[in-house]
C-alpha positions as CSV (number, residue, x, y, z in Angstrom):
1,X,281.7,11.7,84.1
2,X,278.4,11.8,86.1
3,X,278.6,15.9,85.7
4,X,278.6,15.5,82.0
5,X,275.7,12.9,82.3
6,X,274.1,15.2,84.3
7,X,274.6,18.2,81.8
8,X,273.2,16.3,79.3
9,X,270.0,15.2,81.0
10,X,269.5,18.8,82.0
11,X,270.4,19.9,78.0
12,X,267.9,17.2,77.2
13,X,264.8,18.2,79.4
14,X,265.2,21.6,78.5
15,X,265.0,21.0,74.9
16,X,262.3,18.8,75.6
17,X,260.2,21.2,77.5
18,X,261.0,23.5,74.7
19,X,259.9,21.8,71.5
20,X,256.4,20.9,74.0
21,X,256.5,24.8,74.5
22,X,256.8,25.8,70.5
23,X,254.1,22.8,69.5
24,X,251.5,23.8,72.3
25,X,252.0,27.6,71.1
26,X,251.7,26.6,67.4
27,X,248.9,24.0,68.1
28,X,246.5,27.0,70.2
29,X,247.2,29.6,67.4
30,X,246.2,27.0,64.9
31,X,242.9,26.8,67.1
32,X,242.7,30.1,67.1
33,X,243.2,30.7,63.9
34,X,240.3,28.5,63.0
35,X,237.9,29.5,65.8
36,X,238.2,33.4,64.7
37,X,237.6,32.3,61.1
38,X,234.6,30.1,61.8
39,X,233.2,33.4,64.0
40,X,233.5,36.1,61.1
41,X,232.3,33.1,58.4
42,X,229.0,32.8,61.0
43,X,228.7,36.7,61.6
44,X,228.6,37.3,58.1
45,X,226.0,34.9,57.4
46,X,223.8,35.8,59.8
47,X,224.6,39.7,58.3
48,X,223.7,38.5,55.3
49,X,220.4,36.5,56.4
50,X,219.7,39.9,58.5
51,X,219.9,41.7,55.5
52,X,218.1,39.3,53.0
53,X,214.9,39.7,56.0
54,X,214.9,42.9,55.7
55,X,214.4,43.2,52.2
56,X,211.6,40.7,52.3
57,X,210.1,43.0,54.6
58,X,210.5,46.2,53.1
59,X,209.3,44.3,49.7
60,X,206.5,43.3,51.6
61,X,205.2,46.3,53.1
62,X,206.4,48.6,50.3
């Protein structure tokens, strides 16, 4: 009886530490996910600001 308790505590921590495993990997692409997007929204607006200045100053000087 106490191997089969034992089994099942060892079945249990295992799929425990497994579901933690799967929902921190999930979790840290999410942020991921969202940090890479935020960069390239930010690049491109400052691309796009870039760009805007340097038509104000070819206007300018033109």
């Amino acid at each position: 009886m106490e191997t089969v308790l034992l089994v099942a505590s060892v079945v249990v921590v295992l799929l425990s530490l497994a579901v933690f495993v799967a929902v921190f990997v999930l979790v840290s692409f999410v942020v991921v996910a969202a940090v890479s997007l935020v960069v390239v929204e930010a690049t491109s607006f400052v691309l796009a600001v870039i760009c805007l200045l340097a038509e104000v100053i070819m206007l300018l000087f033109c």
